[in-house]
FIKE-448535 format. One record per residue: residue number from 1; residue in one letter; x negated, y negated, z of N, C-alpha, C, O in turn. Coordinates in pm, 1 decimal. Atoms other than C-alpha are relative to their C-alpha. Layout:
N
 resi resn     n.xx     n.yy     n.zz    ca.xx    ca.yy    ca.zz     c.xx     c.yy     c.zz     o.xx     o.yy     o.zz
  NUM    a        X        Y        Z        X        Y        Z        X        Y        Z        X        Y        Z
...
***
This chain:
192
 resi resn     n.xx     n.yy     n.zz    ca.xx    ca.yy    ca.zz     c.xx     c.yy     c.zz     o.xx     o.yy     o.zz
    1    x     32.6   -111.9     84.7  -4092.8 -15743.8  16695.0   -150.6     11.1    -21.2   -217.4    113.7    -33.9
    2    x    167.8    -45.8     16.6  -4455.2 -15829.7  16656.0    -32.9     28.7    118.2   -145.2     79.2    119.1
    3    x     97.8    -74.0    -66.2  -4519.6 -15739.5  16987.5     17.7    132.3     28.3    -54.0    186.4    112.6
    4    x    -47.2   -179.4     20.6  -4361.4 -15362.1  16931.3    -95.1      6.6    -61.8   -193.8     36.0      5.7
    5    x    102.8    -13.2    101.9  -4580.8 -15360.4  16639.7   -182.1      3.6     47.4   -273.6     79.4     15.2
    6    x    139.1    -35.0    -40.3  -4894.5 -15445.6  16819.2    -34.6    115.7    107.7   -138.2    180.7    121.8
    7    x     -1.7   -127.5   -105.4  -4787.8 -15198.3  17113.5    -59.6    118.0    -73.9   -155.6    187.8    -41.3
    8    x    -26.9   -123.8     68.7  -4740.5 -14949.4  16860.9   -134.6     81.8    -50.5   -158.4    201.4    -67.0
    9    x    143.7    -12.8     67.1  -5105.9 -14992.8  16724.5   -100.3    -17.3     80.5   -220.0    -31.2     55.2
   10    x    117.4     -9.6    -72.4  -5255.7 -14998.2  16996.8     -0.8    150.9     86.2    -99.7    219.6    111.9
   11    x    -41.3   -160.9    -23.7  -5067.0 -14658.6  17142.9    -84.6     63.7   -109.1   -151.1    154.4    -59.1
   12    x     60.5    -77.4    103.0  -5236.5 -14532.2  16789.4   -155.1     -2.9      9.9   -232.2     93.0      4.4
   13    x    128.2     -7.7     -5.6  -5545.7 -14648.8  16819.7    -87.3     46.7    126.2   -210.2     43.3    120.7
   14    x     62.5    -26.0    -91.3  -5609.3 -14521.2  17180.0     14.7    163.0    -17.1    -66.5    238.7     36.2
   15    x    -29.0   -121.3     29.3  -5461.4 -14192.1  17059.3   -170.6     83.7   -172.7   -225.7    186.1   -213.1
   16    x     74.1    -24.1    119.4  -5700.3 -14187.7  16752.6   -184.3      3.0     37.5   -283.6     45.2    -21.6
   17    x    133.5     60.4    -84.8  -5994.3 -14308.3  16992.7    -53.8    132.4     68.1   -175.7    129.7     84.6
   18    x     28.1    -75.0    -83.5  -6010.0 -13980.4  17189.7   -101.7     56.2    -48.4   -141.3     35.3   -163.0
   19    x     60.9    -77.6     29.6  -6249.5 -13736.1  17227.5     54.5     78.1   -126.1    176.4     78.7   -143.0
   20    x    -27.4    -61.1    111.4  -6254.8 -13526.7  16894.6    -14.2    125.4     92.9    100.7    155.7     60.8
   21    x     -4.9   -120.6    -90.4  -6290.9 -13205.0  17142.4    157.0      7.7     87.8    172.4     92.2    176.0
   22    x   -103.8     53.0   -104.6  -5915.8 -13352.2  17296.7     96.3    104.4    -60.8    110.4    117.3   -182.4
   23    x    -94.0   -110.2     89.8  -5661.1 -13064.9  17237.2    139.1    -13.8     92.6    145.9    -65.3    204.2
   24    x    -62.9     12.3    -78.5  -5355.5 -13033.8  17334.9     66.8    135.6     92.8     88.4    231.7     18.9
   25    x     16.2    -85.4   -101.4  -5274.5 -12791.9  17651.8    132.8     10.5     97.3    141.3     74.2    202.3
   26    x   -128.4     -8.4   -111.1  -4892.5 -12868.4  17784.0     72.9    -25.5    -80.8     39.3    -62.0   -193.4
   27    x   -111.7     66.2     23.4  -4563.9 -12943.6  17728.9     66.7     13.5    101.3     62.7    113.3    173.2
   28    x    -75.1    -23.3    -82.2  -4321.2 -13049.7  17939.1    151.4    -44.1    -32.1    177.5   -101.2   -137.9
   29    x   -142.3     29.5     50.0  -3924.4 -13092.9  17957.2     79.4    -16.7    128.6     53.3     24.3    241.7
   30    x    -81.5      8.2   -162.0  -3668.5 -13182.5  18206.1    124.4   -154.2    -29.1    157.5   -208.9   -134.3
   31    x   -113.8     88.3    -71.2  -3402.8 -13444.3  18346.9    -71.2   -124.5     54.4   -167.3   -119.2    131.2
   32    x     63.6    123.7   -100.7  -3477.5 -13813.1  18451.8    120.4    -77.4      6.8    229.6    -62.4    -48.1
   33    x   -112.6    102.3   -125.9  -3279.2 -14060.9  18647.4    -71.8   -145.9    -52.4   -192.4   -155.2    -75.6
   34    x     83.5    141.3     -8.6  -3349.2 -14445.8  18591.2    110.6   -107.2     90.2    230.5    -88.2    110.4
   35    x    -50.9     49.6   -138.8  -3250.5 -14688.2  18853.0     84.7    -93.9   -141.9    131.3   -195.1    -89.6
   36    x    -23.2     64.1    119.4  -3124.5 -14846.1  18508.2     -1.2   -166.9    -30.1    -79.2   -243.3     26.8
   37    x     44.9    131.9     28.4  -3105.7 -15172.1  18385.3    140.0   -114.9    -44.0    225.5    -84.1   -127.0
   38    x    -45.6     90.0     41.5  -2921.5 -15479.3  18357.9     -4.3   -145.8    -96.9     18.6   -253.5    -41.9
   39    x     46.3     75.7     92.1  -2992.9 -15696.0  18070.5    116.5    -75.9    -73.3    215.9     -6.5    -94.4
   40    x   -119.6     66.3     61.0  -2752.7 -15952.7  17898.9    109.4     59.0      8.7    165.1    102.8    -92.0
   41    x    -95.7    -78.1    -15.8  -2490.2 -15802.1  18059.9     51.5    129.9    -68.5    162.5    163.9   -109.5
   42    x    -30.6   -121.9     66.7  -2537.5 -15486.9  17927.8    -22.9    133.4    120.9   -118.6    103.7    192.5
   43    x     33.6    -95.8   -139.3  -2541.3 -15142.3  18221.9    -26.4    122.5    -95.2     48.1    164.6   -183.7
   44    x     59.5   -116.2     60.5  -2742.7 -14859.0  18102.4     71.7    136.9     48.9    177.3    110.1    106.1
   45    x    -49.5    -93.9    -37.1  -2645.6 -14504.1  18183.2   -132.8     97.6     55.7   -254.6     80.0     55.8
   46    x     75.5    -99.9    -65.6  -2754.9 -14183.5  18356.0     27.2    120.2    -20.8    140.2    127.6    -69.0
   47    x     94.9    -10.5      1.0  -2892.5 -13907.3  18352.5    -52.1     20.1   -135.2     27.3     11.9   -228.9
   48    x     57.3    -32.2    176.6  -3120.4 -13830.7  18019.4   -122.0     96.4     -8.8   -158.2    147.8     97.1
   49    x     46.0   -100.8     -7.4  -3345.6 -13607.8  17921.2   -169.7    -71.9    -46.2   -186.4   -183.6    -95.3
   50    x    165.1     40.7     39.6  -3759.8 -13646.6  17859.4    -34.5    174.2    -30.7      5.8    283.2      9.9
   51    x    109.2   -103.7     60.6  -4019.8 -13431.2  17655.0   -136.3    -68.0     36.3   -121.9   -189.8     46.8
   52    x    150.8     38.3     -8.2  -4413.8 -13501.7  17718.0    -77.1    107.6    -77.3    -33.0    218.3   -108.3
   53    x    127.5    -86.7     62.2  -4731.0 -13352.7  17554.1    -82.7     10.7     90.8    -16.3     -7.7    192.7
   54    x     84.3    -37.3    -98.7  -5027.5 -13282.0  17779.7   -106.9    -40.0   -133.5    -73.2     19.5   -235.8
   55    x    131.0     16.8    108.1  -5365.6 -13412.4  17524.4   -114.4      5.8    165.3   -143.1    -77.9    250.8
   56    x    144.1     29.3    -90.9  -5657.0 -13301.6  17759.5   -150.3    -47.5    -31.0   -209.0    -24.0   -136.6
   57    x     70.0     92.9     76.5  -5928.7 -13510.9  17758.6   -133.9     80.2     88.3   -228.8    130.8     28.4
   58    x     73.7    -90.6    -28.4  -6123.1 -13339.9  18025.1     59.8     86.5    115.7    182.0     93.1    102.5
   59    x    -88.9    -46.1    -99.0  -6018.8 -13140.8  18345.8     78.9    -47.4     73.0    173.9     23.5    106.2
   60    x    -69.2     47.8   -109.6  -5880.1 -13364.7  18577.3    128.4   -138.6   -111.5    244.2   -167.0    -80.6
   61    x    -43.3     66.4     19.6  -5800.9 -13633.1  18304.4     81.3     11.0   -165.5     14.7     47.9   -262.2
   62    x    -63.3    -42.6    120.9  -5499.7 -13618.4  18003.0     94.1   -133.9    -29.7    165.5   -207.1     38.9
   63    x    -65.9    122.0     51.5  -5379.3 -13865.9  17779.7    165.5     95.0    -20.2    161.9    204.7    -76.0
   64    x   -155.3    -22.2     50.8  -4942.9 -13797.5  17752.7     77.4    -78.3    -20.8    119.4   -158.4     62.8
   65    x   -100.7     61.3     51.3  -4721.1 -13927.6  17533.8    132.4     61.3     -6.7    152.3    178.5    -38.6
   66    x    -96.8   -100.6    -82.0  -4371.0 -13881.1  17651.9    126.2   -118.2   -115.5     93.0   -214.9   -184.0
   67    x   -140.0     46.0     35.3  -3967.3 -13987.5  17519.9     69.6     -0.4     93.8     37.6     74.6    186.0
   68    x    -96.8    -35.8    -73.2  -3705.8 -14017.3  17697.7    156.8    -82.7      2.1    171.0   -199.3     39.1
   69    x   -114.4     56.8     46.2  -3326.1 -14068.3  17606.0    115.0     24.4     78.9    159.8    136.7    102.4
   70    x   -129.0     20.9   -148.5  -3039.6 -14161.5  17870.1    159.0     -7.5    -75.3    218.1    -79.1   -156.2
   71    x   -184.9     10.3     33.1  -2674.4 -14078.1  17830.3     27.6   -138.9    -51.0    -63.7   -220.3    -36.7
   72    x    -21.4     87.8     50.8  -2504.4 -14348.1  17666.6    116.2    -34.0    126.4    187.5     55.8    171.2
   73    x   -132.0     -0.2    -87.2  -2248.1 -14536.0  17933.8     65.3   -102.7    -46.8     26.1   -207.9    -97.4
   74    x   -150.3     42.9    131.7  -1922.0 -14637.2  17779.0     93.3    -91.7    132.3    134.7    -61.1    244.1
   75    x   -104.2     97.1    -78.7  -1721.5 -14931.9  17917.4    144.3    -17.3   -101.3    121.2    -14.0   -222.1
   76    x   -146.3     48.2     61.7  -1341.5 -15008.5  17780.3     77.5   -130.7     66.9    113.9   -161.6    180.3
   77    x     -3.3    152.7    -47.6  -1254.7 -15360.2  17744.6    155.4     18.9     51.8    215.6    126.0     59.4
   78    x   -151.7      4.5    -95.1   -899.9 -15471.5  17924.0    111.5     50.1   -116.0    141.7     -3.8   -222.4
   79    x   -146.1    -33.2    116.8   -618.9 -15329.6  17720.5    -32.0    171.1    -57.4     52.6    245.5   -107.0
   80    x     30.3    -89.8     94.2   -828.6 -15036.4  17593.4    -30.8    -26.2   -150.0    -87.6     73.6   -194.4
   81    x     22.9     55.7     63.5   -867.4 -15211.8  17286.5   -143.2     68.0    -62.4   -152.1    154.7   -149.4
   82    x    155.1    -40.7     35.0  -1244.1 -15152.9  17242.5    -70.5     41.5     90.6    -49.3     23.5    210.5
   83    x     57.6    -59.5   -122.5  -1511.2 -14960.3  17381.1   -116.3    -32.4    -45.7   -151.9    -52.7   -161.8
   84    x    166.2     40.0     34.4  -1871.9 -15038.0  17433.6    -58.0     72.0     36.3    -26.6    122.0    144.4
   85    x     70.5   -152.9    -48.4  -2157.7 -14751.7  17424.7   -127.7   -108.9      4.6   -132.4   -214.8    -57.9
   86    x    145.6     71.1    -72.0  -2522.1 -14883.9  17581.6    -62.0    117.9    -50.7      2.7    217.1    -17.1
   87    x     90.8   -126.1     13.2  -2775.6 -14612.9  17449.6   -141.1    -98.6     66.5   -168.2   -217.4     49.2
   88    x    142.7     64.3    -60.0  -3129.6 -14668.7  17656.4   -113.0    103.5    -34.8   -114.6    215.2     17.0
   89    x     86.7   -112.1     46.9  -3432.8 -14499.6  17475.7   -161.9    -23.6     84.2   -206.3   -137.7     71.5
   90    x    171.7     48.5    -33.9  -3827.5 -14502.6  17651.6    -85.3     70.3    -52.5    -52.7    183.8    -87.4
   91    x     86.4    -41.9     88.1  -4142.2 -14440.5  17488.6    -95.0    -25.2     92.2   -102.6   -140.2    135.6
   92    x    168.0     13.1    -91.8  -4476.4 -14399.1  17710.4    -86.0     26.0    -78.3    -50.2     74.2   -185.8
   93    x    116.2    -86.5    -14.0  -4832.2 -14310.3  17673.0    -75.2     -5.9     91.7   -166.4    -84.9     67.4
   94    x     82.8     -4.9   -127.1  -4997.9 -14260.0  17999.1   -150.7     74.4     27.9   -193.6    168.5    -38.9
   95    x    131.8    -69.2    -35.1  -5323.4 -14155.7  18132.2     17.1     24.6    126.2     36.6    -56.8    216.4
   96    x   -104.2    -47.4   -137.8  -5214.5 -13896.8  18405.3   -202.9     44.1     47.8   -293.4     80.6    -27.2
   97    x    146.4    -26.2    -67.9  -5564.2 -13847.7  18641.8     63.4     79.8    115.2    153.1     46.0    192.4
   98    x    -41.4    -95.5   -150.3  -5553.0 -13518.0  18896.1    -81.6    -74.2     85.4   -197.3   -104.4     56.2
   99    x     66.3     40.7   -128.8  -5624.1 -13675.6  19255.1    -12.8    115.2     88.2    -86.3    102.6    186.1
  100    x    -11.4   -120.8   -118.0  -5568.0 -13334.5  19442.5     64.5    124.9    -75.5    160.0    125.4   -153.3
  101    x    -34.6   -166.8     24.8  -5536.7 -12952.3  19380.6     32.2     92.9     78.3    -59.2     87.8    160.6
  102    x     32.5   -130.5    -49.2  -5499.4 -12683.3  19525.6    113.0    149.8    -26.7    235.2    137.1    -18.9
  103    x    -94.5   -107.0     57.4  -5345.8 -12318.4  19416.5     92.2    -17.1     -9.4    130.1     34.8   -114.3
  104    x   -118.6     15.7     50.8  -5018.0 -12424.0  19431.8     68.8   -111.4      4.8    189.9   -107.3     26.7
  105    x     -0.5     86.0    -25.1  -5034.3 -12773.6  19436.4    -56.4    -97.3    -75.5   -167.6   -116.8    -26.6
  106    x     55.9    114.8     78.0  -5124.8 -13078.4  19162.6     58.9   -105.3     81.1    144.1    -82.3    166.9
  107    x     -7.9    112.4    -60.2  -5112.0 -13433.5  19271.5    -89.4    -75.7    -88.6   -210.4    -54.5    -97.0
  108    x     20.2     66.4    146.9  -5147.6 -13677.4  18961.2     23.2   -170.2     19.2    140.1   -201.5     41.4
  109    x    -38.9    155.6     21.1  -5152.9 -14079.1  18955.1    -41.0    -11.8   -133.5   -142.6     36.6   -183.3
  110    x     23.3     65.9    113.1  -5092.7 -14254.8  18629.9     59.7   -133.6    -28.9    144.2   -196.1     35.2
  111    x    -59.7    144.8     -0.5  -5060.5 -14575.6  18446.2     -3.0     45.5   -182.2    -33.9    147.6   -243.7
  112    x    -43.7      6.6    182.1  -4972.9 -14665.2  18045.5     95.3    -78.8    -47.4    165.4   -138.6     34.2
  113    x    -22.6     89.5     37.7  -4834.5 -14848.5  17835.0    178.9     64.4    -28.8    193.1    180.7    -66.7
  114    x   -118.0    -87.6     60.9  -4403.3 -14795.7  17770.9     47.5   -149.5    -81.7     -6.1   -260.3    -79.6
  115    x    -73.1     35.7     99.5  -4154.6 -14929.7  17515.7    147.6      0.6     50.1    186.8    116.3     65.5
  116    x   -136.3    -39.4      3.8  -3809.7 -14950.9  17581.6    132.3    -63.2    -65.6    160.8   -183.0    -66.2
  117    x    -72.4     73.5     53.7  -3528.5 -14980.2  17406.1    157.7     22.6    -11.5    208.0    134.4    -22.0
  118    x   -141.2    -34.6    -23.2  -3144.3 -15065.1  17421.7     68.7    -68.1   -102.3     32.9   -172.8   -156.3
  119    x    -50.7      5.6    109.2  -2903.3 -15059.0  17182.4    153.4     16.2     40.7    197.9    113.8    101.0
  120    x   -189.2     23.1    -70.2  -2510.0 -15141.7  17264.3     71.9    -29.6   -135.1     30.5   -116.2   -212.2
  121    x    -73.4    -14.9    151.8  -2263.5 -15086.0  16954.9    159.6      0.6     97.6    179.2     39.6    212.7
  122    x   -139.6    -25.0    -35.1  -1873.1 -15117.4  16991.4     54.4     40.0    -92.0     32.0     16.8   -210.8
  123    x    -67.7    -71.8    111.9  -1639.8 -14912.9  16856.1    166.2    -45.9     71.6    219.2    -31.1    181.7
  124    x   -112.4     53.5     15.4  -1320.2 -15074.9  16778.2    146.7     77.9    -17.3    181.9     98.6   -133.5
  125    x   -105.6    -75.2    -22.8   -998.6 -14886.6  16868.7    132.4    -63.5    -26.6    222.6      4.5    -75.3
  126    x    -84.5     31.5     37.0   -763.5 -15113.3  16835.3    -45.5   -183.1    -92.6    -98.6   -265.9    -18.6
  127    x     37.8     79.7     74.3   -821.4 -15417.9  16519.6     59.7   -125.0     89.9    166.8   -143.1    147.9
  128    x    -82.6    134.1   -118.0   -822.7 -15769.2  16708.3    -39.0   -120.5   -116.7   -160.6   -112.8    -99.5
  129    x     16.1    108.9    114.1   -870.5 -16052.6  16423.3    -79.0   -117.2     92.0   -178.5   -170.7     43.1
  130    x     45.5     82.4   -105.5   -965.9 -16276.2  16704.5   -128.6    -23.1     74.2   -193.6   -122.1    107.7
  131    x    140.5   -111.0    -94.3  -1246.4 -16055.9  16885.7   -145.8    -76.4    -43.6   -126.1   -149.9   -140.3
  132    x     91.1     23.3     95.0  -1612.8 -16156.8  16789.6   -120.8     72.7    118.6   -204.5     12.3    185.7
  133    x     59.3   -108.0     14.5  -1766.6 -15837.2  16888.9   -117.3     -2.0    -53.6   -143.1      0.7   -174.0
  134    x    142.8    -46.2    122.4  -2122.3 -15799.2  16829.4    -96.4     73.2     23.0   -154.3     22.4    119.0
  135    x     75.8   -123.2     11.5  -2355.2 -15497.2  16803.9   -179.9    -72.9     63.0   -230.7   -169.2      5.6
  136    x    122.8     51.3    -33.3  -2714.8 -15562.6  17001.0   -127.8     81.2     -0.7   -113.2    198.5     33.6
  137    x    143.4    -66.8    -24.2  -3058.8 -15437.7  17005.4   -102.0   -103.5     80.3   -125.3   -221.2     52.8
  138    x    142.8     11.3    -56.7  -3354.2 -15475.7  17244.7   -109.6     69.6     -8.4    -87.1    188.5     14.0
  139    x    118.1    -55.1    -40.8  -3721.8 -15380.5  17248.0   -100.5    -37.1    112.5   -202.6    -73.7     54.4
  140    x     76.4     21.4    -42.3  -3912.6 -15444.6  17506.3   -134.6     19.6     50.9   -109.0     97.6    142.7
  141    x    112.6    -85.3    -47.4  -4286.2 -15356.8  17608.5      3.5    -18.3    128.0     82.3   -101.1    173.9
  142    x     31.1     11.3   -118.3  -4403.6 -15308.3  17943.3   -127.5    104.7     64.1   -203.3    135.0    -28.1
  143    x    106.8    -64.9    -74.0  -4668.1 -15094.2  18176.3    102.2     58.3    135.0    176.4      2.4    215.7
  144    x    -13.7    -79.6    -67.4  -4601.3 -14788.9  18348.4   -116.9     16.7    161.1   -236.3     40.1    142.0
  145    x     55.5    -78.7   -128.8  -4740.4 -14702.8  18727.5     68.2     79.0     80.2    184.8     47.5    104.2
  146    x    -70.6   -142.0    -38.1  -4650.2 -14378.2  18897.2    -98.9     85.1     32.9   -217.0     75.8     -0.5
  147    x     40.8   -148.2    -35.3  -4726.5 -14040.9  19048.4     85.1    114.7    -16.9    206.8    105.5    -33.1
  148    x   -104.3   -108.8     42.3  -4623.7 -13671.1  18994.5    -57.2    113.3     65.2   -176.1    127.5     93.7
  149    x     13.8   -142.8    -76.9  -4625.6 -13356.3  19152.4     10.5    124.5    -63.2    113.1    130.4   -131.0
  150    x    -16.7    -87.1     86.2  -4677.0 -13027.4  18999.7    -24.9    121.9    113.6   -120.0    126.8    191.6
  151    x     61.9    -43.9   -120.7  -4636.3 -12749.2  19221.4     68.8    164.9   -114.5    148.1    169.5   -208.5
  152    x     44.0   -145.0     86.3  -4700.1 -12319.3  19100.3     95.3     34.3     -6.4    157.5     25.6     99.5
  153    x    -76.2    -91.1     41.9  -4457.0 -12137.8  18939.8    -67.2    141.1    -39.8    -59.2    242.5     29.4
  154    x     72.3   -149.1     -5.9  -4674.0 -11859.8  18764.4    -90.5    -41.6   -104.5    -59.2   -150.8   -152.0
  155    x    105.5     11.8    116.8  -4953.0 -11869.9  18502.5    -42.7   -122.2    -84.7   -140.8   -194.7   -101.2
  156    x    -54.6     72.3     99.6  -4768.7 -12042.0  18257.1     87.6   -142.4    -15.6    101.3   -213.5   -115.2
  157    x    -83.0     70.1    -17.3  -4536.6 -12271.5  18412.1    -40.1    -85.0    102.5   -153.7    -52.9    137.4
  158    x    -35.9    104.8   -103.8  -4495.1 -12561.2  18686.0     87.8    -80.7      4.7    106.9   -178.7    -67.4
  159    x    -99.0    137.0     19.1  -4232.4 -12728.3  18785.2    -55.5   -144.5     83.0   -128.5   -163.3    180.3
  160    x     40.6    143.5      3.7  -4279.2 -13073.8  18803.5    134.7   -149.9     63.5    254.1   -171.2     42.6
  161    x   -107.6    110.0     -1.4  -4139.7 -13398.6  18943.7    -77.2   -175.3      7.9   -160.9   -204.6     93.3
  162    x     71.1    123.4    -11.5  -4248.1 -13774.8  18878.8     60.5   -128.0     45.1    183.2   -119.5     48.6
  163    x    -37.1    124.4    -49.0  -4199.4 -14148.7  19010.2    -86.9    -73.9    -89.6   -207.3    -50.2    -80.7
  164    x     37.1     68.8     26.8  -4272.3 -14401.2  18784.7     79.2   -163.3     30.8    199.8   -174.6     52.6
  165    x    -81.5     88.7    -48.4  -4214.8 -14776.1  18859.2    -31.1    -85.4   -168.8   -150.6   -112.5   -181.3
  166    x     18.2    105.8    142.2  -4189.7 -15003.6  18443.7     21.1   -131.9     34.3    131.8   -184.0     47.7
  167    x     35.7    108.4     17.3  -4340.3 -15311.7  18478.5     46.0   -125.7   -110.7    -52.6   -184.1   -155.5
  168    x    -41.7     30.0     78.4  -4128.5 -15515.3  18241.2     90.0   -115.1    -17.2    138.0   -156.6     88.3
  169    x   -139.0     70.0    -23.6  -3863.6 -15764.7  18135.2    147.0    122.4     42.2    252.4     95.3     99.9
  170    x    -92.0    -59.7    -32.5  -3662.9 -15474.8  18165.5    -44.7    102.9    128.4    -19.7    222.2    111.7
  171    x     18.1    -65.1    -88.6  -3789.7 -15347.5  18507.9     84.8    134.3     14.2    195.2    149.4    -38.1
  172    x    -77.4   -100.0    -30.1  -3675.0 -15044.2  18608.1   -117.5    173.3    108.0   -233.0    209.2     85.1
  173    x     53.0   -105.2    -66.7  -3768.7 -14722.2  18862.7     46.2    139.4    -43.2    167.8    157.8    -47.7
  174    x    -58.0   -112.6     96.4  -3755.8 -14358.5  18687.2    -54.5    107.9     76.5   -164.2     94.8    130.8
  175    x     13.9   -133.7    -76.6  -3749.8 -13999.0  18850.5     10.5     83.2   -128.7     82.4     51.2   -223.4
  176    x      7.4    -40.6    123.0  -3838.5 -13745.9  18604.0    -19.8    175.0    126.9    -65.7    185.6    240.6
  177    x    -46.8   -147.2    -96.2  -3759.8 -13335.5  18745.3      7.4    114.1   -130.5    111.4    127.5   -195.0
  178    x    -17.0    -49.7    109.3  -3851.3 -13097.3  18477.8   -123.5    152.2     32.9   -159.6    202.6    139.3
  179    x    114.7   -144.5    -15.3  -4118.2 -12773.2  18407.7    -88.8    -43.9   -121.9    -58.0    -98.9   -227.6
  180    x    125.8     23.6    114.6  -4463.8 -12794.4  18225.5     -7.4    118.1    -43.3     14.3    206.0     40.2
  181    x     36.7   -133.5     34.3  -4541.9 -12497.9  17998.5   -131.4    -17.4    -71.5   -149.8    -81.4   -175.1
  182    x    131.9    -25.2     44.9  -4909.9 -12411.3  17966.1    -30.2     79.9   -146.6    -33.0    202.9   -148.2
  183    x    115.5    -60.0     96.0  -5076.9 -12347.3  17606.4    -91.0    126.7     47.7   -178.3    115.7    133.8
  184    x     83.4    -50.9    -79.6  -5216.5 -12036.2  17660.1    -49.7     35.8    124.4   -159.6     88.2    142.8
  185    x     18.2    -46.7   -113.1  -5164.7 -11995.7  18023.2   -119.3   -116.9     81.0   -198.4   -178.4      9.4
  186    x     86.5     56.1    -46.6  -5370.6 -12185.5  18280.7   -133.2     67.5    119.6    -95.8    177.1    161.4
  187    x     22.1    -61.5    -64.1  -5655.9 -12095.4  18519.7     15.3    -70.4    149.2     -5.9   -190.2    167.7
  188    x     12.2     97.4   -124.3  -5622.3 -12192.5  18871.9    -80.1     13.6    100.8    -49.1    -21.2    214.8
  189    x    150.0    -50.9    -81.2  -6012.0 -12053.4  19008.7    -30.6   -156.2    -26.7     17.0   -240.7   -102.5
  190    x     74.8    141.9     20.6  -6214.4 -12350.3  19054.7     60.5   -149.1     57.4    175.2   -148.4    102.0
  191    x    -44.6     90.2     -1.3  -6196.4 -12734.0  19112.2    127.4    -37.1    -41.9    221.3    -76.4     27.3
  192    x   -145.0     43.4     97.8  -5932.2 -12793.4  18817.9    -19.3    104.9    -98.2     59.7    117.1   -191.8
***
């Protein structure tokens, strides 16, 4: 728990650190996939959904802090008896850097810091006196590396798709397939 806690404060303090000129300029939304995870015999589920922010810091480079919450996948012990739900939640903040442009074409590498966390509850269907059933939580930290693709829709929009690989006790590989919506529209004359 203290090292959530120091994650947590250090996500704040790099967020608090920025340029005072740092605004924010996106949002995005969509569908991700995770190659999921096996942890004390627990199996995560698929697919789930992610939100991100866009904080631009300057043209090419934007701090985003992102969520992202995965179906819950439900096992039923032998008899039917009881059932077990896995919920898997992730928490990023990345620093996404444009490597390549062009009119209808972004090309983005990033790295950052994630959080993740799983949470397995059973819900008891049939009373077993015997059973010794018990409800779990994990947090773990880790470090994000990845790339993403953003390719033109119109003004306002891009759809988007990313590969990140989480560096972690709870390893794991994540596909993220969603649309960015521009603040205000974007321009696409120029470098970036």
């Amino acid at each position: 728990m203290i090292t959530t806690r120091r994650l947590v404060f250090l996500m704040c303090f790099v967020l608090f650190a920025l340029k005072i000129n740092a605004q924010i300029d996106g949002l995005s939304a969509g569908l991700a996939f995770s190659s999921g995870v096996n942890y004390d015999n627990l199996t995560t589920g698929n697919p789930g959904v992610f939100a991100k922010v866009y904080v631009e810091l300057d043209k090419k480079l934007h701090v985003v802090p992102s969520i992202v919450a995965f179906s819950p996948y439900k096992f039923k012990t032998a008899g039917f008896s009881n059932e077990l739900r896995t919920y898997m939640f992730l928490g990023d903040v990345d620093a996404v850097y444009g490597l390549y442009k062009d009119k209808s074409l972004r090309f983005m590498g990033f790295a950052g810091l994630n959080t993740t966390m799983i949470i397995s509850k059973w819900k008891i269907l049939e009373p077993n006196p015997g059973s010794d059933l018990e409800n779990k939580s994990y947090i773990k930290p880790g470090l994000n590396l990845g790339g993403a693709f953003q390719l033109y829709v119109d003004d306002n929009f891009d759809a988007y798709i990313s590969l990140k690989y989480i560096v972690s006790e709870l390893d794991q590989f994540v596909i993220n397939v969603g649309a960015i919506y521009y603040l205000g529209g974007k321009h696409r004359k120029g470098s970036w």
